[in-house]
KOLTOR-165119 format. One record per residue (C-alpha): chain; z, y negated, x; residue number from 0. Coordinates in nm, 3 decimals. Example, Ala and Ser with C-alpha at 12.3 -4.5 7.8 and 13.67 -1.06 7.14 Angstrom:
// residues 2
+---+---------+---------+---------+-----+
| c |      zz |      yy |      xx |   k |
+---+---------+---------+---------+-----+
| A |   0.780 |   0.450 |   1.230 |   0 |
| A |   0.714 |   0.106 |   1.367 |   1 |
+---+---------+---------+---------+-----+
//
This chain:
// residues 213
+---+---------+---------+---------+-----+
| c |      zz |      yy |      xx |   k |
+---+---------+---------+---------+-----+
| A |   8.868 | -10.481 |  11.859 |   0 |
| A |   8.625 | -10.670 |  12.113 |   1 |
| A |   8.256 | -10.616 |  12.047 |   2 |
| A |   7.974 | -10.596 |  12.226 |   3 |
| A |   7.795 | -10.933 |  12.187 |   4 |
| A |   7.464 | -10.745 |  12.202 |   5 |
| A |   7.594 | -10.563 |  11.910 |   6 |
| A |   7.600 | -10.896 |  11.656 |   7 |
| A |   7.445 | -11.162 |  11.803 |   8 |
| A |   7.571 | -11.532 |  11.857 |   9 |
| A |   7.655 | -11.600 |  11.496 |  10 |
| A |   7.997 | -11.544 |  11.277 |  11 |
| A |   7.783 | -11.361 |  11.032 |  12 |
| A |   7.653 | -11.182 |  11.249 |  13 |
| A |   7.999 | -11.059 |  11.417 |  14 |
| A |   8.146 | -11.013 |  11.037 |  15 |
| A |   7.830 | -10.797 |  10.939 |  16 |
| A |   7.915 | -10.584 |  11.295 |  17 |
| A |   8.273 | -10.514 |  11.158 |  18 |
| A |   8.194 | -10.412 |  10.837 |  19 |
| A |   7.934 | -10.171 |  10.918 |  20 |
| A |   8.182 |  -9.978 |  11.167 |  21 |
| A |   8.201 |  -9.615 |  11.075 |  22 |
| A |   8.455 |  -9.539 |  11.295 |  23 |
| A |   8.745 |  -9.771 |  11.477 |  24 |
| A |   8.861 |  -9.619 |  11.802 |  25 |
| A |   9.251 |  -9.480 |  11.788 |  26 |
| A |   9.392 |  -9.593 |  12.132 |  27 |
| A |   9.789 |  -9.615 |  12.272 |  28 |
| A |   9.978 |  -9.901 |  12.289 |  29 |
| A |   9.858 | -10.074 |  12.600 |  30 |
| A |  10.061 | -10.253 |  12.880 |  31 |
| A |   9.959 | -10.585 |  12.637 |  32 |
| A |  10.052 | -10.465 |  12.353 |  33 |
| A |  10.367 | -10.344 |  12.444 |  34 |
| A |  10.454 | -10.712 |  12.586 |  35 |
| A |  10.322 | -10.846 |  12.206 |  36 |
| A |  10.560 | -10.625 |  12.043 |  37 |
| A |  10.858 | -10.674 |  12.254 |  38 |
| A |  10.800 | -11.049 |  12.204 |  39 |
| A |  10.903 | -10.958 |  11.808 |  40 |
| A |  11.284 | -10.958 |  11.777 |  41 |
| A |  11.384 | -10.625 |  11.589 |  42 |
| A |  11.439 | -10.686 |  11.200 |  43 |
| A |  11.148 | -10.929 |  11.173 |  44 |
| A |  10.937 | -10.970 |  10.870 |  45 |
| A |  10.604 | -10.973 |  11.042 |  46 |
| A |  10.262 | -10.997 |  10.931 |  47 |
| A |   9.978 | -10.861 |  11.203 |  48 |
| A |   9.641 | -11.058 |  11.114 |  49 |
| A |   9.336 | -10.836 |  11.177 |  50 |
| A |   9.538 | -10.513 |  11.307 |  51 |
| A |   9.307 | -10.250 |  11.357 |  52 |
| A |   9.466 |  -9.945 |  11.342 |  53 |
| A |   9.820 | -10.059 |  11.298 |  54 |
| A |   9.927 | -10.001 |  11.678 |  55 |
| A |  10.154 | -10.315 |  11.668 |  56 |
| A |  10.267 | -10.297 |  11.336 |  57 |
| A |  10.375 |  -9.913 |  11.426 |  58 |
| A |  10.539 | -10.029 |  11.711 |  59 |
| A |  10.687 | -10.317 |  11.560 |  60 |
| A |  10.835 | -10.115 |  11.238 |  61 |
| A |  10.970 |  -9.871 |  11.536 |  62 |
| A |  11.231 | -10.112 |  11.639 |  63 |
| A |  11.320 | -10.228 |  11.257 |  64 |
| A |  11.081 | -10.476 |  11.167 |  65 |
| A |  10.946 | -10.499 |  10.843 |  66 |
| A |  10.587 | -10.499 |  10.897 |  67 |
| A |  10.210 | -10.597 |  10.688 |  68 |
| A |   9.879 | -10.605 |  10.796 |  69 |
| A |   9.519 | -10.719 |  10.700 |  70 |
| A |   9.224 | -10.567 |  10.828 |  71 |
| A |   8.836 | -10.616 |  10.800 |  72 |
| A |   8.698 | -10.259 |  10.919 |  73 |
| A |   8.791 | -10.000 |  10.605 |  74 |
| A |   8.782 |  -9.712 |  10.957 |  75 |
| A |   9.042 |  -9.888 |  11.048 |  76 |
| A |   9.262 |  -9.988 |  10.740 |  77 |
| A |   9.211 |  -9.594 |  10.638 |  78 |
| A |   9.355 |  -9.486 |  10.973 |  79 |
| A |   9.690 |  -9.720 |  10.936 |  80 |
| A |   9.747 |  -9.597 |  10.618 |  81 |
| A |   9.764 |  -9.258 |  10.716 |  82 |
| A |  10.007 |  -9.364 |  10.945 |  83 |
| A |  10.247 |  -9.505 |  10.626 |  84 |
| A |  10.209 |  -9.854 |  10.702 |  85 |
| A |  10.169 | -10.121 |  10.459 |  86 |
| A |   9.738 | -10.279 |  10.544 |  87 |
| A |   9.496 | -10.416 |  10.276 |  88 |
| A |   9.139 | -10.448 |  10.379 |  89 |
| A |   9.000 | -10.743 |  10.352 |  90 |
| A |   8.825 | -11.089 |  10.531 |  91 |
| A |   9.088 | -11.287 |  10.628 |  92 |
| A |   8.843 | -11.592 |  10.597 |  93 |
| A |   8.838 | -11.517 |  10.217 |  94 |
| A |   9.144 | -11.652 |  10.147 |  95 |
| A |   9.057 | -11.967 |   9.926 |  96 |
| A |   8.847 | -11.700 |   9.658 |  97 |
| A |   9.046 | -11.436 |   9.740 |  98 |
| A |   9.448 | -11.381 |   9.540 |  99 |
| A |   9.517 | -11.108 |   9.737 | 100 |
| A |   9.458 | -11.191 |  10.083 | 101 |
| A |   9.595 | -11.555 |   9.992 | 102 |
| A |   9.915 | -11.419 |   9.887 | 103 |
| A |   9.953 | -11.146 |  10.199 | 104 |
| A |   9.848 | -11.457 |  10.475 | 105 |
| A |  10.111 | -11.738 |  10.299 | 106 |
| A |  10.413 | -11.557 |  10.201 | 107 |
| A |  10.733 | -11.617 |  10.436 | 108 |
| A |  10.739 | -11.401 |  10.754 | 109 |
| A |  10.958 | -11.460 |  11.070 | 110 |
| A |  10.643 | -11.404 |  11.289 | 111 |
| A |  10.280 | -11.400 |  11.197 | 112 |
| A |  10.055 | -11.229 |  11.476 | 113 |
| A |   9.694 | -11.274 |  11.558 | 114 |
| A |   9.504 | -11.022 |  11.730 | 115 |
| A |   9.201 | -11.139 |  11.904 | 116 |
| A |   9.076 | -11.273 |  11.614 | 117 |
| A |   9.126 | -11.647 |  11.595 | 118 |
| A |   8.812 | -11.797 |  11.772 | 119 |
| A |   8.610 | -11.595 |  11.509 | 120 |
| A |   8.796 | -11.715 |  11.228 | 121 |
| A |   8.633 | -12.017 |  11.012 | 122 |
| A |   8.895 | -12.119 |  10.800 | 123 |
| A |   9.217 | -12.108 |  11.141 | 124 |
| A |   9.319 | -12.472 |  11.096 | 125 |
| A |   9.333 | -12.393 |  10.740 | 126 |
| A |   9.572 | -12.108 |  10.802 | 127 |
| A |   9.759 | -12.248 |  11.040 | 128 |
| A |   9.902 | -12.555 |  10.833 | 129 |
| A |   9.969 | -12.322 |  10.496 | 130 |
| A |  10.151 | -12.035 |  10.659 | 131 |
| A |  10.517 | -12.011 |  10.623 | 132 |
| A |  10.619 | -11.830 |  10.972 | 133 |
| A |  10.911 | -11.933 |  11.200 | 134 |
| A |  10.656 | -11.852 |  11.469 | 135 |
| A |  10.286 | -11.694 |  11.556 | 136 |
| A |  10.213 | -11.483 |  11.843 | 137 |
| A |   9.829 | -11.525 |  11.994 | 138 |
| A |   9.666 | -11.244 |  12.112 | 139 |
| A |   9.326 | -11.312 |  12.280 | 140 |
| A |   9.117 | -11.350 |  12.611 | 141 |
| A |   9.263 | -11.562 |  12.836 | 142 |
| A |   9.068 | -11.902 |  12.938 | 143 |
| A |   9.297 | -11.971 |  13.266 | 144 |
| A |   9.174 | -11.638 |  13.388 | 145 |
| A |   8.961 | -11.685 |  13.698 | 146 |
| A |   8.827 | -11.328 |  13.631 | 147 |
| A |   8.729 | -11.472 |  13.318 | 148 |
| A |   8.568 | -11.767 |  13.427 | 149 |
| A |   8.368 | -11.549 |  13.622 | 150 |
| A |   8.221 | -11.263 |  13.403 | 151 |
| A |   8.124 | -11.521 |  13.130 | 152 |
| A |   8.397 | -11.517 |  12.910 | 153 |
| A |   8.594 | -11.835 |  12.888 | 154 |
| A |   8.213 | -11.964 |  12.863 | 155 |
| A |   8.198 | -11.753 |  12.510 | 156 |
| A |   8.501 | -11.869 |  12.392 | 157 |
| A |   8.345 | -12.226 |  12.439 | 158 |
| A |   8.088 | -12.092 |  12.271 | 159 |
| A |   8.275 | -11.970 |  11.997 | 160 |
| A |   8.455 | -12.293 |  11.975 | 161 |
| A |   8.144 | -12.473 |  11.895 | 162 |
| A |   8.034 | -12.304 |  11.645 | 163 |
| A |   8.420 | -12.223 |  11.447 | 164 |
| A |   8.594 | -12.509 |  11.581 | 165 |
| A |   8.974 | -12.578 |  11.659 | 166 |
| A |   9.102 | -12.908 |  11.509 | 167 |
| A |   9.373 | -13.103 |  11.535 | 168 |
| A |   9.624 | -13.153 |  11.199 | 169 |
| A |   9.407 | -13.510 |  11.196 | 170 |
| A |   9.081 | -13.349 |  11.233 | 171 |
| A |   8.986 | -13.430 |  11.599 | 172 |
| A |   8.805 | -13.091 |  11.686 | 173 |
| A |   8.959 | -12.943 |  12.063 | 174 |
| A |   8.789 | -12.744 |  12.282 | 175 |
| A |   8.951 | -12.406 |  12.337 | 176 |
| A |   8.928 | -12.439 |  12.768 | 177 |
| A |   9.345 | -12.304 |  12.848 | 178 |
| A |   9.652 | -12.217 |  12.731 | 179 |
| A |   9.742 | -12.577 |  12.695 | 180 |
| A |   9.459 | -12.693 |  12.450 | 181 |
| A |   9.588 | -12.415 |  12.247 | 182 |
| A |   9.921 | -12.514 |  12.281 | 183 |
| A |   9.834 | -12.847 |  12.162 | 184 |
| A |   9.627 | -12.732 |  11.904 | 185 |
| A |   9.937 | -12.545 |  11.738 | 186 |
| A |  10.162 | -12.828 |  11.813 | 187 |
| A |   9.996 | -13.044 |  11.579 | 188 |
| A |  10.050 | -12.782 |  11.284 | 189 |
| A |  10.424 | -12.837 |  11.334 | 190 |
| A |  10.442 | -12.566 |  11.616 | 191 |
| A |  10.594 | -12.740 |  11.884 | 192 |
| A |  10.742 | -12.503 |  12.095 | 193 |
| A |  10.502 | -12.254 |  12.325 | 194 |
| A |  10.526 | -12.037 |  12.594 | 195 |
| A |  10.287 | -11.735 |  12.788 | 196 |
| A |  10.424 | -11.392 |  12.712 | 197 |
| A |  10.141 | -11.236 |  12.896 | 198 |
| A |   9.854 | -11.375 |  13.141 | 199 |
| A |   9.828 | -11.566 |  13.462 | 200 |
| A |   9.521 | -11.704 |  13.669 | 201 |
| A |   9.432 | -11.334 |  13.742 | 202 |
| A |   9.520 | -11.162 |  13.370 | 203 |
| A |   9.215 | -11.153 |  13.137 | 204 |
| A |   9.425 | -11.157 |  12.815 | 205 |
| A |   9.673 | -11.444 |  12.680 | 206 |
| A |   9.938 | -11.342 |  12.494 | 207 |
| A |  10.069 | -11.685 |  12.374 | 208 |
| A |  10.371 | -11.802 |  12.139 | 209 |
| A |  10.414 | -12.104 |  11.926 | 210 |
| A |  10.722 | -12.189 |  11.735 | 211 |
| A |  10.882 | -12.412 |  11.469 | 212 |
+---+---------+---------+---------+-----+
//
């Protein structure tokens, strides 16, 4: 769920603190988005949904026969997608190295591993990246070719973002989060060579990416 930066501040702990003093996580539909993220998961897929809110996708993906898991840092939310029957631990995907559980939910073998506009405020990405055993990872988040984007301030916070939790290469070389490419490359370089836009153009505000083996 996209927050209000007024709401946390310009700081990862400030963000994480946000999430985790939620009371309540909005229920919505499955957006025009969404739908294209789920139909971009062939049906009988094992697929683990990273930060899932609510368990739209999952829902939707276990719909057309996918075997579906889900981690999520708002307990709102977790509680809500397990009243729905699906299968979502709480927990800070950024805990991973202290953490048995999480570790073993994030690097177990799925066909497809989904992000949901959570990567640029995740510290330990590169980390994940290299470990998981996935065939391929669908990237859900704002989109930085967007000229609407560019406009209302947004690529400018995912810059911002990237500064402070930064992308890096598989040798180290931090780089900058400014279009689909650079993200592109960035995956590449974890072994993830193949990419293409399921979603967003020059006018879209979201990116909907996917990187494969």
């Amino acid at each position: 769920m996209a927050a209000p930066e007024s709401k946390f501040g310009d700081t990862y702990d400030g963000y994480r603190e946000w999430l985790l003093s939620l009371k309540h996580y909005p229920e919505k539909s499955l957006n025009s988005r969404l739908r294209c993220l789920v139909d971009a998961i062939p049906a009988g897929s094992k697929v683990l949904d990273v930060a899932c809110g609510t368990g739209r996708v999952l829902k939707a993906a276990i719909a057309k026969g996918c075997q579906g898991r889900g981690i999520e840092i708002s307990a709102p939310a977790v509680e809500t997608a397990c009243q729905k029957g699906l299968d979502v631990i709480e927990g800070d995907v950024d805990s991973w190295p202290d953490n048995q559980q999480v570790a073993d939910l994030l690097f177990d073998e799925y066909d497809v591993v989904v992000f949901s506009k959570c990567l640029m405020y995740l510290g330990t990405k590169n980390e994940i990246l290299d470990r998981l055993k996935t065939k391929s990872v669908l990237i859900f988040q704002s989109n930085p070719n967007s000229i609407r984007n560019r406009f209302n301030g947004e690529t400018a916070n995912l810059i911002k973002w990237n500064k402070q939790l930064p992308y890096r290469l598989k040798d180290g070389k931090e780089i900058e989060q400014k279009s689909a490419a650079s993200l592109a490359t960035w995956a590449a370089s974890y072994g993830f060579r193949q990419s293409k836009i399921v979603y967003g153009g020059f006018w879209a505000r979201s990116l909907i990416m996917q990187v494969s083996r």
